[in-house]
N, C-alpha and C positions, 0 to 999 in steps of 0.2 A: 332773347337778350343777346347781345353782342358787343366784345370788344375788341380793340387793337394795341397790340407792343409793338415797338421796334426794337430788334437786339443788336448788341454790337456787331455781328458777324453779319449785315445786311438783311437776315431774314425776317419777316414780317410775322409773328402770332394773330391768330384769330381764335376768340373763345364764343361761341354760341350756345347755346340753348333752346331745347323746346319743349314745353311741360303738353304738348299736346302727342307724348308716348306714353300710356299708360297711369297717364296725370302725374307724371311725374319729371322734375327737371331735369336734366341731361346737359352734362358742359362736354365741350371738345376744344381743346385747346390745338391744333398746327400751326407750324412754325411753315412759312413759304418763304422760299427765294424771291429776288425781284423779278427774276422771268414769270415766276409760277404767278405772283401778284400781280404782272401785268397782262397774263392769260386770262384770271378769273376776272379782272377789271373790263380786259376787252369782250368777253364773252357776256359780263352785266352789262355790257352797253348795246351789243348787239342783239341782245336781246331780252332790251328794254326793261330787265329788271330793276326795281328800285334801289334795293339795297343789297351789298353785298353780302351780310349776311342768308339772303334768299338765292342770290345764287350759289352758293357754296353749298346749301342744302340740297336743293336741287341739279349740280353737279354731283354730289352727292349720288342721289338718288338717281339720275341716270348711267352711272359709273355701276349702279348695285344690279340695274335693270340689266343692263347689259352683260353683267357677270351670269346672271340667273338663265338670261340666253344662252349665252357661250354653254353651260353647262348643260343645257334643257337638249338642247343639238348635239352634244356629245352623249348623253344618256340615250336619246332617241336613235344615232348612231347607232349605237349598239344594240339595243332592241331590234334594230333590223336584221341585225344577223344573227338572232336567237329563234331557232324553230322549238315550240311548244309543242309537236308530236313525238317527243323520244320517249323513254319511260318515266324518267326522272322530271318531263316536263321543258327542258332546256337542254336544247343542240344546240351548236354554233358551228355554223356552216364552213 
């Protein structure tokens, strides 16, 4: 489901939902400036999505991917510099 406000202050709301987490509905209301509504409008069109409520999800969702990396690389990071031969199991070089 999906809606739109405008508020006096130029910012744009969007509410969506999707009962396909856990079968349950899920609102999220953001408030976007006109740049930011005009970034997620240009990135729906360049890549041909339908509606704006799917790219918002799917920005979304690549925003999470990308955090999950950032962290998986810094975790892995450090694993490198952990040698597993001391007594306790964990040196760091």
């Amino acid at each position: 489901m999906y809606s739109k406000s405008d508020h006096a202050n130029g910012a744009r709301s969007i509410s969506v939902s999707n009962d396909e987490f856990d079968h349950h509905e899920h609102n999220l209301e953001i408030l976007l400036n006109n740049e930011q509504m005009a970034a997620v409008e240009g990135w729906r069109a360049a890549n041909r999505i339908e509606t704006r409520e799917e790219a918002v999800q799917e920005l979304v969702r690549i925003g999470l991917l990308s955090e999950i990396g950032r962290i998986y690389r810094i975790v892995a990071g450090i694993r490198e510099d952990v040698d597993e031969t001391s007594e306790d199991g964990l040196e760091i070089r």
